[in-house]
C-alpha positions as CSV (number, residue, x, y, z in Angstrom):
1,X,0.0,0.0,0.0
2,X,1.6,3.3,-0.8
3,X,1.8,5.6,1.6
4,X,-0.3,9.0,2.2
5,X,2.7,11.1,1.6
6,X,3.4,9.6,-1.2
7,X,0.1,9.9,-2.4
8,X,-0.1,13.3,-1.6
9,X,3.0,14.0,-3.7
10,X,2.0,12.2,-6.8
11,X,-0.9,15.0,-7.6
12,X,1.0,17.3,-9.4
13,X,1.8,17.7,-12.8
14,X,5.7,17.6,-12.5
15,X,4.9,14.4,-10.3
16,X,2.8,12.8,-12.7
17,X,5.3,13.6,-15.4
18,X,8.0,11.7,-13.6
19,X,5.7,8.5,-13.4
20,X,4.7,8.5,-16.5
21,X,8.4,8.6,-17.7
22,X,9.2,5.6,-14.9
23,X,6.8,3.4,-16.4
24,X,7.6,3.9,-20.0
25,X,11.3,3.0,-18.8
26,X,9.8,-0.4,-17.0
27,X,8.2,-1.0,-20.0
28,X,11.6,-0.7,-22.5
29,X,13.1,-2.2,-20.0
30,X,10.9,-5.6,-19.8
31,X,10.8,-5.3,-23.7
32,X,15.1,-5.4,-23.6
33,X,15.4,-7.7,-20.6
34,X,12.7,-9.5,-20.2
35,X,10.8,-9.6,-16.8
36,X,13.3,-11.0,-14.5
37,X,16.0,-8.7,-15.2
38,X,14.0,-5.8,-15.3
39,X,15.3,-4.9,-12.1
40,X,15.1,-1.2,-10.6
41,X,18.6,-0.4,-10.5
42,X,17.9,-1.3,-15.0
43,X,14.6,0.5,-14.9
44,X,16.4,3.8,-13.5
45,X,19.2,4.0,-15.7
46,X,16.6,4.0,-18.5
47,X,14.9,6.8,-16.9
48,X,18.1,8.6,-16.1
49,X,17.2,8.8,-12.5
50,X,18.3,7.2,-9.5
51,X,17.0,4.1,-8.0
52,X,15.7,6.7,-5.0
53,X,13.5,8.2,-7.1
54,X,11.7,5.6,-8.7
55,X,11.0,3.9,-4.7
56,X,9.4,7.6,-4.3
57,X,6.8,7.4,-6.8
58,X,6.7,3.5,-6.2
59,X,6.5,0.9,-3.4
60,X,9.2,-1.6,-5.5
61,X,9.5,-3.2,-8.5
62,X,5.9,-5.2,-8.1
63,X,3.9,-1.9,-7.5
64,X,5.7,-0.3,-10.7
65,X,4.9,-3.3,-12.8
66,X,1.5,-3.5,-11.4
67,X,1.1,-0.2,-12.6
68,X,2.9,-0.7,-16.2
69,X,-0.4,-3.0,-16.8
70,X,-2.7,-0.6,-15.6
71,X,-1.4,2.3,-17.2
72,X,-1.6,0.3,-20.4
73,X,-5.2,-1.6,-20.2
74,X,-6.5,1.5,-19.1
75,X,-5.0,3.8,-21.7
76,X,-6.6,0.9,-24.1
77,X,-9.7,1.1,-22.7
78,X,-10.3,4.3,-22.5
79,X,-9.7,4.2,-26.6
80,X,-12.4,1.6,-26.7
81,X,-15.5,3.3,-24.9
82,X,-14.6,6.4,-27.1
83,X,-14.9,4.6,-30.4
84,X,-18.2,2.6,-28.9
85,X,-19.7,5.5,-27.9
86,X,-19.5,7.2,-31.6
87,X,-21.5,4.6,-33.0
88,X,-25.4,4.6,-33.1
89,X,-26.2,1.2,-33.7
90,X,-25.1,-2.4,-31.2
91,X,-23.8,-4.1,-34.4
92,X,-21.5,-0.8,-35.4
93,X,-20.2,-0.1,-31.3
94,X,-19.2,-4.2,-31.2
95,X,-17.4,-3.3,-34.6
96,X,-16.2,-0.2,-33.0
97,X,-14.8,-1.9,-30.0
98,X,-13.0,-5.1,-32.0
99,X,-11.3,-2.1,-34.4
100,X,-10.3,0.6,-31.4
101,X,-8.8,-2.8,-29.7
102,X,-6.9,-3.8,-33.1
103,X,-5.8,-0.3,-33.6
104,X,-4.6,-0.3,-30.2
105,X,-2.3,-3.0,-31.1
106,X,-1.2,-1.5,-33.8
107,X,0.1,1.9,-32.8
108,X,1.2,0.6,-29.2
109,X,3.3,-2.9,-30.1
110,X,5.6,-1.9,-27.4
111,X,3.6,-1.2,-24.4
112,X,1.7,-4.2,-24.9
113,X,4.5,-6.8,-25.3
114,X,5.8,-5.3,-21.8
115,X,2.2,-5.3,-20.1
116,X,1.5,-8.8,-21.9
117,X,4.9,-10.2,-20.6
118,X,4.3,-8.6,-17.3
119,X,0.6,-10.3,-17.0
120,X,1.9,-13.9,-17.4
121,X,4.9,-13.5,-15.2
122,X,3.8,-11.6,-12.1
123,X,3.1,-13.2,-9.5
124,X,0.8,-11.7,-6.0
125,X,2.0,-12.6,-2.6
126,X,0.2,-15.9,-3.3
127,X,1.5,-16.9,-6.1
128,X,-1.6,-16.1,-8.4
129,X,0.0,-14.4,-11.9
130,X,-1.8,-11.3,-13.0
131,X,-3.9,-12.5,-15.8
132,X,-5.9,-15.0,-13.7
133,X,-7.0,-12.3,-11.3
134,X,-9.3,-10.7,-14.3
135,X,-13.1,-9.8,-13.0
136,X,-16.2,-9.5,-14.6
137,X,-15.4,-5.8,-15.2
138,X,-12.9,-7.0,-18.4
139,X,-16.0,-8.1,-20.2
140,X,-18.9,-5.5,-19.3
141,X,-18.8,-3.6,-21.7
142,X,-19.0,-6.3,-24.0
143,X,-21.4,-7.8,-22.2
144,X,-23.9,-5.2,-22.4
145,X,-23.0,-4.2,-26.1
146,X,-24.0,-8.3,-26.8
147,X,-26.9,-8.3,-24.3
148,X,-28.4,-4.9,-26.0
149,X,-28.1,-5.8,-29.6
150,X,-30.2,-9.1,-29.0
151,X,-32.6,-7.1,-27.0
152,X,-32.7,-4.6,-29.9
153,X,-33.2,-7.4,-32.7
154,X,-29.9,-7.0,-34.3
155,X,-28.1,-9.9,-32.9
156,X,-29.2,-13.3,-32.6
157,X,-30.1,-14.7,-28.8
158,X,-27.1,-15.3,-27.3
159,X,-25.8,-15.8,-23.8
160,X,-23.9,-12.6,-24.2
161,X,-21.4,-13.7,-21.8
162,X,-20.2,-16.6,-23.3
163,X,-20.4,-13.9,-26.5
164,X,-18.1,-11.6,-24.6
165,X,-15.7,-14.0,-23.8
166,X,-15.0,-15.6,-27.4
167,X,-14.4,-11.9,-29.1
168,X,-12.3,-11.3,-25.8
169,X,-10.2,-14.4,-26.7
170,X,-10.1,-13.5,-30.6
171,X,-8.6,-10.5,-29.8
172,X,-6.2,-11.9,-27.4
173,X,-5.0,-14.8,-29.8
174,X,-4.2,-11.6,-32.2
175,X,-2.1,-9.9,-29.9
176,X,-0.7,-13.2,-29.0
177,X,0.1,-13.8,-32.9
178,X,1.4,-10.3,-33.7
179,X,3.9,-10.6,-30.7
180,X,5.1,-14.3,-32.3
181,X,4.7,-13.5,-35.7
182,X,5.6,-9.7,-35.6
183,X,4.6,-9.7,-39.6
184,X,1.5,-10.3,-39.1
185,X,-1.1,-7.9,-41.0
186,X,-3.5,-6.3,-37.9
187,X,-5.1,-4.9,-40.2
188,X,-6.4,-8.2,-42.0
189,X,-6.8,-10.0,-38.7
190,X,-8.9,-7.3,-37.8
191,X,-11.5,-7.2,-40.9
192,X,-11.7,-10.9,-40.5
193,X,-12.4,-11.0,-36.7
194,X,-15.2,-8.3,-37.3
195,X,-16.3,-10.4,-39.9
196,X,-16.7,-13.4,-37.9
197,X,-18.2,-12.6,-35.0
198,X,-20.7,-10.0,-36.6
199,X,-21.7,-13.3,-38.8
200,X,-22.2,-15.2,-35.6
201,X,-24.4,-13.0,-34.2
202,X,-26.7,-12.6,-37.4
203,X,-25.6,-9.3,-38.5
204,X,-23.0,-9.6,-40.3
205,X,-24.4,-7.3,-43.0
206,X,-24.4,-4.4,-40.1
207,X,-20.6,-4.1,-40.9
208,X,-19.8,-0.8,-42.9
């Protein structure tokens, strides 16, 4: 838990500056190391600061990696609801949100091979890695995207859960094959996704 001081420090725009350079050290850093050698004493050099510094704005390496992830899902989500929300219909904001994910991907390869390594490899003090401590919230908006465009007629009945959970996983297995096979065309992957699962909810035709 970080501390109220530090807390109290952290509100300024100087401060936030200074984390926001941190992390996108920690995240060259786990891209160049790899996530056990992306020790602080590595992370601070990239950040031309000193190791002091960085256990200001952070309680150890777990808290700063912790917040790598964050900083990265949320700047990602954040993309996602904006695109969503510009579209009128439930068929074009699921289209919206499989494209603002894709072009996410896209435009920040390097942030998300850190946060992605960083998901399977950190561990909380009971040994659980990051990526298997996901909630409900990961899927909501999906969920209610799904649940309202079968209530509105455009999508076939569904259980819009397990709906939310295979575009979830189409998306991941992209990120997961862009990161393998660096070559691969998002921009394909991402036509035929939207393809897919507008077709398996009856409204593929829906797709500008």
């Amino acid at each position: 838990m970080r501390s109220e001081n530090k807390k109290s420090r952290s509100g300024s725009f100087t401060e936030a500056a200074r984390r926001a350079q941190i992390i996108e050290a920690a995240i060259r850093t786990v891209n160049e190391l790899g996530y056990a050698r992306a020790s602080l004493a590595e992370i601070a050099r990239r950040a031309k600061t000193s190791k002091s510094v960085l256990s200001y704005h952070f309680d150890g390496k777990e808290e700063l990696l912790e917040q790598v992830v964050a900083h990265v899902f949320e700047d990602a989500g954040q993309r996602v609801v904006d695109a969503v929300e510009a579209e009128s219909t439930w068929a074009g904001k699921l289209a919206a949100y499989i494209r603002a994910e894709f072009a996410y991907m896209r435009t920040n390869r390097d942030p998300m091979r850190a946060a992605t390594e960083i998901l399977i490899s950190h561990r909380d003090e009971q040994g659980v890695p990051l990526y298997l401590k996901s909630g409900d919230d990961d899927t909501a908006l999906l969920e209610t995207i799904i649940e309202q465009g079968c209530r509105a007629g455009e999508f076939a009945a569904v259980d819009a859960r397990i709906a939310a959970i295979t575009v979830t996983h189409a998306i991941d297995g992209a990120l997961t094959r862009s990161q393998s096979h660096p070559a691969t065309d998002l921009v394909a992957y991402e036509r035929e996704v939207v393809r897919l699962m507008l077709r398996a909810l009856g409204a593929e035709a829906a797709d500008g």
